[in-house]
C-alpha positions, 0 to 999 in steps of 0.5 A: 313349166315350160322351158322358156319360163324356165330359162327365165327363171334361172336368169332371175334367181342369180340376181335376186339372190345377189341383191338379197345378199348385198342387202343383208351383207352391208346391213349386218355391218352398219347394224353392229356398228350401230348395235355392238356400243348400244349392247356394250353401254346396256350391259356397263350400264345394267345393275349387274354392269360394270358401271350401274346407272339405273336410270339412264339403263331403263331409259335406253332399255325401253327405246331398244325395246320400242324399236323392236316391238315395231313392225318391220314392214311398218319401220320401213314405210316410216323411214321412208323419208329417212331412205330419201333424204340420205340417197335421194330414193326410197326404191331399190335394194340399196335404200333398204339397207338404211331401215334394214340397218336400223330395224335390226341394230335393236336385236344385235345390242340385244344380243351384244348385252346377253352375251356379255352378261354371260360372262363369269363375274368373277373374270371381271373381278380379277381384272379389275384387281389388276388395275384395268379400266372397264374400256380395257375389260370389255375389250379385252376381257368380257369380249374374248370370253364372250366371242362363241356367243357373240358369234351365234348372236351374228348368225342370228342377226344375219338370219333376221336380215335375210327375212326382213329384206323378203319383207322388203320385196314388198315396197320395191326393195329387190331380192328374193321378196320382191321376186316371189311378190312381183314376179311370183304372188302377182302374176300367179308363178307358184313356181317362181315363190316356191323356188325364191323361198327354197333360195331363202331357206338354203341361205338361212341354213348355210348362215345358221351351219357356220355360225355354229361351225365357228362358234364350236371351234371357238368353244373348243379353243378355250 
């Protein structure tokens, strides 16, 4: 590599890395405000749930399912229009944040659901012999138990969205994806693919080492 194409490399990394960051940042937010009442409502409406309602769980399970089994790269040229309609572009790191957001909400009321049924049945039974209401038990009971998982649950919600947003380089979203494509892939930089991906995969670890981090001194405050 000579050193210019070095020095531009370097130019280029800050803010790609930047953008991966910020797409994956506010769309791990707006995917558990979205995700987080889905996984409640799955886990209160379950057979095991606090409040059984088979046939509204299977319909709502079974759309959570379909829009997970959907490609991500294909849920992002559907929502295309969705991207436009809300911020007028379908280009840039900001309009991936909405199919982003949308594309993971299914995993994290996943995730919400299997932590929360982790929970020991029979925490649920002495608060309801205390007179709590199941608002107040998933508030204040199922979630402060379930907190260690939850947490590994957002590691993992994270480290999906740091994925999807390289797919997302693919139709112009920005970051480390559309570096290594456009900048890498096209123009026959091996170099620069090599070192978005080692950005990737440093970002990743980090991500997976905290939420481990955290999740072990919550287990160990218990």
């Amino acid at each position: 590599m000579r050193s210019d194409d070095f020095i531009t490399l370097l130019k280029m990394l800050p803010q790609a890395t930047g953008q991966t960051l910020y797409m994956t940042l506010a769309s791990t937010l707006f995917a558990c405000i979205l995700g987080f009442p889905l996984g409640a409502f799955l886990f209160s409406a379950s057979p095991a749930g606090l409040c059984p309602r088979g046939i509204l769980y299977n319909v709502m399970s079974r759309i959570v399912n379909l829009f997970r089994s959907v490609p991500f790269i294909i849920l992002m040229i559907l929502l295309i229009p969705l991207s436009r309609l809300i911020i007028k572009t379908s280009i840039g790191s900001t309009a991936v944040i909405i199919p982003l957001s949308i594309g993971a909400a299914p995993f994290a009321a996943r995730i919400v659901e299997s932590a929360l049924s982790e929970v020991d049945p029979g925490v649920v039974t002495a608060a309801r012999a205390m007179g709590s209401t199941d608002f107040q038990i998933i508030r204040k009971v199922l979630i402060p138990e379930a907190l260690p998982a939850l947490v590994s649950g957002l590691a993992l919600t994270i480290i999906n969205l740091i994925g999807y947003s390289a797919m997302a380089g693919a139709i112009g979203g920005g970051g480390l994806g559309d570096l290594a494509i456009r900048y890498g892939h096209y123009r026959f930089r091996m170099d620069v693919t090599i070192a978005a991906v080692i950005v990737i995969l440093i970002l990743v670890e980090i991500v997976q080492a905290a939420g481990t981090a955290v999740s072990r001194g919550l287990l160990a405050k218990r």
